[in-house]
Structure formats: C-alpha cells, structure tokens
C-alpha positions as CSV (number, residue, x, y, z in Angstrom):
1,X,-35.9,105.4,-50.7
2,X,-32.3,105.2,-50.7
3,X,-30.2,107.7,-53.0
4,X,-27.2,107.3,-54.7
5,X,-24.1,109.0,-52.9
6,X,-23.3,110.3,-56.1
7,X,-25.8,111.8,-58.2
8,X,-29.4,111.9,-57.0
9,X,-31.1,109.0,-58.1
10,X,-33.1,106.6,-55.7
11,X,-33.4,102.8,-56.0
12,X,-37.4,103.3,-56.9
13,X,-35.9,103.7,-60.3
14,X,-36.3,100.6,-63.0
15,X,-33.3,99.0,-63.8
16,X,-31.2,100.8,-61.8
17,X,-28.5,98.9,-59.5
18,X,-26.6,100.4,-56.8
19,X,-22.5,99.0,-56.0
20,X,-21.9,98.3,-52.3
21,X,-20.4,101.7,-51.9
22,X,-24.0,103.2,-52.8
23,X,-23.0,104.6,-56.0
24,X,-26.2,103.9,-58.8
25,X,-25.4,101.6,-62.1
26,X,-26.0,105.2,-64.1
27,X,-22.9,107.3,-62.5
28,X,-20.6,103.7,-62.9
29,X,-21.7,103.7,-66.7
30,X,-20.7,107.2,-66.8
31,X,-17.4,106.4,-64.9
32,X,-16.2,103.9,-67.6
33,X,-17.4,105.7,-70.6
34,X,-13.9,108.1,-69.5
35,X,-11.9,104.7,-70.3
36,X,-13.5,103.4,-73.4
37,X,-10.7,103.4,-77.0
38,X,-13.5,105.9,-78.3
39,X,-11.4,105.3,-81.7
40,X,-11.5,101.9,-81.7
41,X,-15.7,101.9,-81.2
42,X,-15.7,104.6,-84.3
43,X,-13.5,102.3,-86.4
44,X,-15.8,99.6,-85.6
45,X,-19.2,102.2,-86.5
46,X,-17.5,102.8,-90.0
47,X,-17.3,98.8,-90.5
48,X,-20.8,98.6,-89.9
49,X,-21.9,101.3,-91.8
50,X,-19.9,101.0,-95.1
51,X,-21.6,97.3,-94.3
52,X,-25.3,99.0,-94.8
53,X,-24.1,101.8,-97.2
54,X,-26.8,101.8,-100.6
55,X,-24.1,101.0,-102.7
56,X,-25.8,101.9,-105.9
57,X,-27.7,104.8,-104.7
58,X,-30.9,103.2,-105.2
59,X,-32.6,103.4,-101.7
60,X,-31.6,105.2,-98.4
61,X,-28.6,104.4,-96.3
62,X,-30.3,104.0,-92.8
63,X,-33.1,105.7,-90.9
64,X,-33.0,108.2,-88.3
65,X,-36.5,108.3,-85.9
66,X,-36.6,112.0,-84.8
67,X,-38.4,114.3,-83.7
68,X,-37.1,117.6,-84.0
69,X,-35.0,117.4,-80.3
70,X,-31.7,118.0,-79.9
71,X,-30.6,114.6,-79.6
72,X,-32.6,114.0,-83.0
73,X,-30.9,117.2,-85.2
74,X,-27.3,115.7,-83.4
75,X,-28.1,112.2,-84.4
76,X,-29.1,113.8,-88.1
77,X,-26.4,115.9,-88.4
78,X,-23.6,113.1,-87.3
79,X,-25.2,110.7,-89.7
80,X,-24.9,113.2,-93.1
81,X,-22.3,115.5,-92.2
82,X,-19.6,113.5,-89.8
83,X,-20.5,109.9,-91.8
84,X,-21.3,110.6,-94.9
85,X,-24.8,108.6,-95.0
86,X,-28.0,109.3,-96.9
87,X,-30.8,108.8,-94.1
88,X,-34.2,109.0,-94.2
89,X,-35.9,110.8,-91.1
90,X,-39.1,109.0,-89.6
91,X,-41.3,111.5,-87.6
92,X,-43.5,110.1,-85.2
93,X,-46.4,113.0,-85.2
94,X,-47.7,113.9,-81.8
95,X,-51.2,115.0,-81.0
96,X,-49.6,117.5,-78.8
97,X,-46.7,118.8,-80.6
98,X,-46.3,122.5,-79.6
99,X,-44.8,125.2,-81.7
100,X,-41.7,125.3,-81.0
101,X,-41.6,121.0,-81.9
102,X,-43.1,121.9,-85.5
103,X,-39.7,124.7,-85.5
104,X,-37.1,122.5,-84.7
105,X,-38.7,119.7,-86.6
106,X,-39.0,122.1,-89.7
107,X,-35.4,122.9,-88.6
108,X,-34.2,119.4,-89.1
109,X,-35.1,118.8,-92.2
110,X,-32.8,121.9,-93.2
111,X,-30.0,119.9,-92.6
112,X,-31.2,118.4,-96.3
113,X,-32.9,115.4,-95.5
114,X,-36.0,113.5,-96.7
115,X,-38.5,113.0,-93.6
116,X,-41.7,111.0,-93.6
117,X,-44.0,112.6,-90.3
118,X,-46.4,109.7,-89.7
119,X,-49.7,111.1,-88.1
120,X,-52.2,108.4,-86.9
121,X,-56.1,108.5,-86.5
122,X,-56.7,111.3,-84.2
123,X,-59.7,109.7,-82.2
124,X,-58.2,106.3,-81.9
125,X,-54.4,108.4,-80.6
126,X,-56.7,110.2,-77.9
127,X,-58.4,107.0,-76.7
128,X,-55.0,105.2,-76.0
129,X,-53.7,108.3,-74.3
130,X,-56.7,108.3,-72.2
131,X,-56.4,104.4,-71.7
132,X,-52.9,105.2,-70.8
133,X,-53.5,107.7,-68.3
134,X,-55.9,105.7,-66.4
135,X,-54.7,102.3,-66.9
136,X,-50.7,102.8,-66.8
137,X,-50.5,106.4,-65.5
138,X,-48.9,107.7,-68.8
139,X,-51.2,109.9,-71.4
140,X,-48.0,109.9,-73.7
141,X,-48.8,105.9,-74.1
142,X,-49.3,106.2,-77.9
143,X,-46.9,108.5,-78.6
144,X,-43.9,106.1,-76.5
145,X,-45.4,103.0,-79.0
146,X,-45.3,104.9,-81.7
147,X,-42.0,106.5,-81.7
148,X,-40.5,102.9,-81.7
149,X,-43.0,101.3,-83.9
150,X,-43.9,103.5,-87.1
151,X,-39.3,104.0,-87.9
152,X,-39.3,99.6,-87.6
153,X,-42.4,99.6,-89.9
154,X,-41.0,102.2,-92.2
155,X,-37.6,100.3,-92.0
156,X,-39.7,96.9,-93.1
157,X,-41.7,98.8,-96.3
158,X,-38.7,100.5,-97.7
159,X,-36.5,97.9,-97.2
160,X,-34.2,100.0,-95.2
161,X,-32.1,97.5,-92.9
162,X,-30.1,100.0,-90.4
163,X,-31.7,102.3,-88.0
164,X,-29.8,104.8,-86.0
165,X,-30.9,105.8,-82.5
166,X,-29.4,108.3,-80.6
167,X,-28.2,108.0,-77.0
168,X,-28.5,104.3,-74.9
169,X,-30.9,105.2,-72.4
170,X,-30.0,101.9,-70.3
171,X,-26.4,103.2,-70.8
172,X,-26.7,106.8,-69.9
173,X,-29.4,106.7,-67.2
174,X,-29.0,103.6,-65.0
175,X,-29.0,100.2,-65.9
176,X,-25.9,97.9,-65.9
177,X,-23.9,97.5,-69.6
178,X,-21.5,96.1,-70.9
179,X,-19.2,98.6,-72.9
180,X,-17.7,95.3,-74.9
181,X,-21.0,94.3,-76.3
182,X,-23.3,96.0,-78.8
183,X,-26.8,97.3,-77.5
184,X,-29.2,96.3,-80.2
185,X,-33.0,97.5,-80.3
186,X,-34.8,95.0,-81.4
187,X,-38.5,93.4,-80.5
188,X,-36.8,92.4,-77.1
189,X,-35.3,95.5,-76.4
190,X,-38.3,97.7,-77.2
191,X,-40.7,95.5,-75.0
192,X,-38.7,95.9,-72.2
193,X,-37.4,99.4,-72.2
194,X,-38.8,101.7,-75.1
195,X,-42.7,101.1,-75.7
196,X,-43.6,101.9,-72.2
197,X,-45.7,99.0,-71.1
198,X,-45.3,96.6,-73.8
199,X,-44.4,94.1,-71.5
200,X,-47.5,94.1,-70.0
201,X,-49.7,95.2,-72.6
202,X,-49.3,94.5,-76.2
203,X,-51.2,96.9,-78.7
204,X,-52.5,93.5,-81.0
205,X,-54.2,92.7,-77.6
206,X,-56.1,95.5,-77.1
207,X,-59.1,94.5,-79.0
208,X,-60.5,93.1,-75.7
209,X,-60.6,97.0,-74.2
210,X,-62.7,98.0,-77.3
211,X,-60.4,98.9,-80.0
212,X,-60.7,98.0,-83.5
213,X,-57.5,96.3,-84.6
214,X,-57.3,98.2,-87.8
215,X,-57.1,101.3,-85.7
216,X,-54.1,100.2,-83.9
217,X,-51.7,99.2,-87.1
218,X,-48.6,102.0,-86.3
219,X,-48.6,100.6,-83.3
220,X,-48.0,97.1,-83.8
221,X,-44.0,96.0,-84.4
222,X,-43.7,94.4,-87.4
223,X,-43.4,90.5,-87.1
224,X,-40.3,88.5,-86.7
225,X,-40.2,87.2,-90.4
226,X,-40.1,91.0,-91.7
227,X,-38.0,91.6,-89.8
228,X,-36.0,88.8,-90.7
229,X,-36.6,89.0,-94.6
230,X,-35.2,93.2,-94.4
231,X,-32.9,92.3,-91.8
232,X,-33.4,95.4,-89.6
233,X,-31.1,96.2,-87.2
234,X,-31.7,99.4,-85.0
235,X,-28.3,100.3,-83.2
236,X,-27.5,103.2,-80.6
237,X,-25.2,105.7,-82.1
238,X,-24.1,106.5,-78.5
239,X,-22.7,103.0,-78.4
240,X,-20.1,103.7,-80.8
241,X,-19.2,107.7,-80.3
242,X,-18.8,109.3,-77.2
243,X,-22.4,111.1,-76.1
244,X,-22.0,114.6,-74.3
245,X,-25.2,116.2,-74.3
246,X,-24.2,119.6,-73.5
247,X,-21.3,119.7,-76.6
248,X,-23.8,118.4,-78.8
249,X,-26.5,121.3,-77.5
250,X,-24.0,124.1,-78.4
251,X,-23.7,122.2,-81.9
252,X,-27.5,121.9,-82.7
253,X,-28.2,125.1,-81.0
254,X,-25.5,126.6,-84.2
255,X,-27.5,124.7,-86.5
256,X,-30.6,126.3,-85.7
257,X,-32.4,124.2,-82.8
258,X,-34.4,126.5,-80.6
259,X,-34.3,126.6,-76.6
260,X,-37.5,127.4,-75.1
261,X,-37.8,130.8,-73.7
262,X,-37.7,129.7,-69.9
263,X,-37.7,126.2,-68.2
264,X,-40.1,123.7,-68.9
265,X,-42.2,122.4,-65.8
266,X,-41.1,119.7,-63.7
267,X,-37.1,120.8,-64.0
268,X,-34.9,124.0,-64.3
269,X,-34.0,123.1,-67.8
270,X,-34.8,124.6,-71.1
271,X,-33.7,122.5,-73.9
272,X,-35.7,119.0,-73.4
273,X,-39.4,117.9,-73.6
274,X,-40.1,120.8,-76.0
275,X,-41.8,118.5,-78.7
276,X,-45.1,118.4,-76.7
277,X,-47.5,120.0,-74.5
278,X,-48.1,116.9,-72.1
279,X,-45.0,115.3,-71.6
280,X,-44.5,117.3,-68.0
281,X,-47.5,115.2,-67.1
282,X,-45.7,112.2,-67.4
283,X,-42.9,113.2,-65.7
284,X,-45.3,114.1,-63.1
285,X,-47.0,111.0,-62.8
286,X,-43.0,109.3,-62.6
287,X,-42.2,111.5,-59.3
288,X,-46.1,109.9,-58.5
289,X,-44.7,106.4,-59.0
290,X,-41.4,106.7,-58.0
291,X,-40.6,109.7,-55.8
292,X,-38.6,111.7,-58.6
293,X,-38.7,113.4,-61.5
294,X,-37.0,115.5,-64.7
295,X,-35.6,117.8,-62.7
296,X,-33.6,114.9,-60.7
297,X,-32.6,113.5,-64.1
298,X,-31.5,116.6,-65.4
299,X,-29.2,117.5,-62.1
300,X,-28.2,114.1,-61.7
301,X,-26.3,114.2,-65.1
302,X,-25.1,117.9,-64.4
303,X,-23.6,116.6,-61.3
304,X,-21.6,113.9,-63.2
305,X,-20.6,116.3,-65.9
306,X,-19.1,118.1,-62.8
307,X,-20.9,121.1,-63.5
308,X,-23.1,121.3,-60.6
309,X,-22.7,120.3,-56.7
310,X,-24.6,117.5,-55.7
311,X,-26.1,120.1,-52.7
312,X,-26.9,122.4,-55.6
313,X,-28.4,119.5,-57.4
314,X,-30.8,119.0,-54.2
315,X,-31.7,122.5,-54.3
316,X,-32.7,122.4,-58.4
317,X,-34.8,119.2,-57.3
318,X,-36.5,120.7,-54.5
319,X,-37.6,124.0,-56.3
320,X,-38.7,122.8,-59.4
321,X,-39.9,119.2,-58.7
322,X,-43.1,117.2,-57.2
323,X,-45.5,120.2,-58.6
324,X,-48.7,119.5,-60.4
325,X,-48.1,121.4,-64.0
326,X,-50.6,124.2,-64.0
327,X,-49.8,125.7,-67.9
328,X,-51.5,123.7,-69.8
329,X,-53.3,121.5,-67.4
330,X,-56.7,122.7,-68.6
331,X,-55.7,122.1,-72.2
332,X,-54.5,118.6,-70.6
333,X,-58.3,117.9,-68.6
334,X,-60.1,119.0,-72.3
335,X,-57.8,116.0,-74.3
336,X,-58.0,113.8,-71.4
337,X,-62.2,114.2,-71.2
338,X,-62.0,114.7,-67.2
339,X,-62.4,116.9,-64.6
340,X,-60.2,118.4,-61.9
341,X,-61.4,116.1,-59.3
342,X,-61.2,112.7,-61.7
343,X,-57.7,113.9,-62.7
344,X,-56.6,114.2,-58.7
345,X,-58.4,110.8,-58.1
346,X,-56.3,109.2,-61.0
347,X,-53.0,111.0,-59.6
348,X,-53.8,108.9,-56.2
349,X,-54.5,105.8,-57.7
350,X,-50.8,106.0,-58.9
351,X,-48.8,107.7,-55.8
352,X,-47.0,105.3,-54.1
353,X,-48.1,105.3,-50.6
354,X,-44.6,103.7,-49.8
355,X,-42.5,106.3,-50.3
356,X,-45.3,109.3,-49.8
357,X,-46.5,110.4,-46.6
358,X,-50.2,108.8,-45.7
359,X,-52.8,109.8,-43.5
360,X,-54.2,107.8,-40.5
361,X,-57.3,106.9,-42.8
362,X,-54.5,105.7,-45.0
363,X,-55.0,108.3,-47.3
364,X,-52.6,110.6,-49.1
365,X,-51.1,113.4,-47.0
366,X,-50.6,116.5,-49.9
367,X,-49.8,120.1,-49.8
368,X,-51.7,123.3,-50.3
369,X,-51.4,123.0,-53.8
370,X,-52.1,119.5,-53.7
371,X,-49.3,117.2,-54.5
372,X,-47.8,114.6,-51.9
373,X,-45.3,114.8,-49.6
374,X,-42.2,112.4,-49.7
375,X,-41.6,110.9,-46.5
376,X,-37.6,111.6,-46.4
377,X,-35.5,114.6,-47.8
378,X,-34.2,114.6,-50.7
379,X,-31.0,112.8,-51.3
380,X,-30.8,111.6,-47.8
C-alpha cells in the first residue's frame, strides 16, 4: 500500500490518483477549493435555480434526498432558508434505522418541509442485504440503491426536474475534478459511483438470482425517456458553495441535529453514520477490501482542515480502526440469517490477501480478537 504524504489515504482506494510528489487526488481537490471565485459559482447556483423555480406555486421547487444527517438538515436548511426554494424531502427508509436516525429525521422536517419516507417490502430489503453481504461484501446494498433510486423516481412522478445533493463525494474524497465543470448525477454517474455495484450488477437483472421483478421496482432508475420527458437534473450543492463540514455541524447541531452520545465504531467520531445500526459493518468490510476504514476518512479530512497532525491522525486510525463491531453484531448475525463462524468465513472471502498478512497455508494471519493484520504500518 502506498499512502499519501499528506493525509492518510492509500492507493487501494477507487478512484483515487496520487501527483508525483505522493500527494492523493482528494488533498489536491481540497487544495484548489481555497482558490475557487466561491461568488462567482453562487451567482451561477442562483441562475440555475431561478431557472427551476415553480413559478406559479403549483408544484415543488426541487428535491432534497435526506436522511436526517447532518449533511441532509445542511442541505435542507440552505435550500429553504439561504435560497429561498420550496423542496420536497425524499427519505429513503432503512431497515436499520436507529433511534437517534428517526430523531434527526423527525428533526428535519422541523425545518417546515414536506418529506415523503419511502419504506420498501421488508423481506425482499433483507434478501438483497444478505445477497449483498455475500455476493459484494456490503449488507447496506439496498439501502446504497435506494438512496439514489427512490429521489430520481419521485423526481420522474411529480414532475420535479431539479434535485439537490449535498457534498461531491468524487470532489471531497479523492477522485480527480475539474472545478470549471459541473458534476451532474445522472444514470452515468450513479452507476459508477453512488449505487454501489451498479456497474456490475443491475437490480432489473436480478431476476436470474431469484427475485421477483416486481419486488425490486425502488430500486430500478427510471428510464432514459422519463428522464428525458421531466428533464431531471440532480446537481451537487457542494459544487456551487463552499462545503466545510465542521461549520455546517455547529449549524445543524443549533438547529436541533443530535450527536451520538460517544463515537460510533470503526472511528473516533460522533456525528456520522448515526442513521443506522449496520453501516460500521460496511465500513468494516472496506478496511477488509482495501486496508482502511472510517476512521482514516474521518482523520484524513481533519488533517486537511489543519486540525489534527498527520502523526495524530495515525494514532486515531490505529485505536479505533480494523476492529470487528461487537455492539450490535448479534442483532447484525439475526438480519443477516448466519452464524458467527459463516459471518468470519464471509469476512475472508473479502480480505485482501495483498495487503493483509497470510499464513504459510495461505491463509489469513488475524489477531486475538480476530481481525487481520496489515502487512505495513500505517501511513508508512
């Protein structure tokens, strides 16, 4: 693995691209966002939004997917109060979704918006998640279609043309951009970078692994001459403001949005992956994959904020990442339908025997407690 000199992300991340002084695509992106004419980029947002505007009050002005995060309540909370728009939140319910997600969802809507939560079949949501887990190493498979699927759908029945995501993932965590153009999530965009998979497995298809199609209808995206007909156009609202997590967590935190009481699983942070219980099992199954995890995202942006040594960064990681979650693992083994011992066997079939140490049998070499050991040190 080779780590960025700057922050702590290694090269077994997707998309990310490393300059020939070792320093990852995500800390560049976060280098020229300090030179962007923010101004400019908000006079071009109000352009495009008096462009969508309902101009006779007769339907909504754009549509905000959320789910009760803080980047959701910001994105909210920009859209009425900063631009003035009438928006229509789209919940995308999870199975899992723990109390403090049904809070801050509640919380949202305070903010005086209409939201439509869309809840699917539960047997047919569990049976992806398990097809997920073992097929793709990610349980949160139906919730990462759906999430991107049931706001486009929504956007399509209520004739809804503008939808407003929050931050630009490729933007803010690694992949090459180009501040001068647009990011635009469309079918393109969401089968390479926000379904999870779709690239490889698309949920018309999965028929031929025993589901009924009429089961999977929220998780299909809607066809190109819907699309064409409403003219939907999902946008990044982080392309066109300035995103700073940690201003916009002391706004939403004086709106309402609850912290949890101590860090989640996985990192050292308490504001993020609050919505649901499994979530710390996919990040799990990402250090399985590629050697890191939450808590390397989470330091890695505190270290380009400049709020945290990139030593101390290394010492977050090491404390708090690579650990099997133990709090609700036996609520996770009863959803799932396996045992302890199928759940460890599916954990191997997905550690990367690259960048993990192995046996001389070839097999994994783990801990006491289980989980693999990386073959260098972090951030070397």
């Amino acid at each position: 693995m080779k780590y960025c000199k700057f922050c702590l992300l290694p090269d077994t991340k997707p998309q990310l691209v490393f300059d020939k002084n070792g320093i990852c695509s995500a800390c560049i992106n976060n280098k020229l966002k300090q030179n962007v004419d923010w101004e400019s980029k908000r006079k071009d947002f109000l352009k495009l939004l008096e462009k969508y505007k309902n101009k006779d009050d007769s339907n909504y002005d754009c549509i905000i997917p959320v789910s009760g995060g803080r980047d959701s309540t910001y994105q909210t909370y920009a859209m009425k109060e900063t631009f003035g728009m009438n928006p229509l939140a789209v919940a995308f319910h999870p199975l899992d979704q723990t109390d403090i997600g049904r809070k801050n969802l509640d919380n949202l809507k305070k903010l005086n918006v209409d939201c439509i939560e869309f809840s699917t079949k539960p047997d047919t949501y569990l049976k992806l998640a398990k097809f997920g887990l073992t097929e793709l190493g990610d349980f949160q498979w139906p919730e990462h279609m759906g999430i991107y699927t049931v706001p486009v759908q929504i956007a399509v029945k209520y004739k809804i043309p503008l939808i407003v995501w929050g931050e630009n993932p490729q933007l803010e965590y690694g992949m090459p951009t180009n501040m001068d153009e647009n990011t635009i999530l469309d079918r393109t965009w969401n089968e390479k970078n926000g379904g999870y998979f779709l690239d490889k497995i698309k949920p018309a298809d999965m028929t031929k692994y025993g589901f009924d199609k009429r089961d999977l209808l929220p998780y299909i995206y809607p066809s190109d001459e819907e699309i064409r007909e409403v003219g939907v156009t999902g946008i990044f609202l982080g392309t066109y403001i300035k995103w700073e997590i940690f201003k916009q967590l002391e706004l939403v935190k004086g709106l309402g949005f609850v912290e949890n009481e101590i860090p989640i699983e996985g990192t050292y942070q308490k504001f993020e992956n609050l919505d649901v219980y499994f979530t710390v099992f996919h990040d799990y199954f990402k250090f399985l994959k590629y050697g890191f995890g939450r808590a390397t995202d989470h330091a890695s942006i505190e270290i380009r904020y400049e709020r945290i040594t990139r030593d101390q960064g290394i010492d977050l990681v090491k404390n708090n990442e690579g650990k099997i979650p133990k709090k609700y693992l036996n609520k996770f083994l009863k959803y799932a339908d396996i045992t302890i011992n199928e759940f460890h066997n599916i954990c191997d079939s997905f550690t990367n025997k690259e960048i993990f140490v192995t046996n001389s049998d070839g097999s994994i070499n783990k801990d006491s407690e289980n989980n693999p050991i990386l073959k260098q040190k972090i951030g070397e």
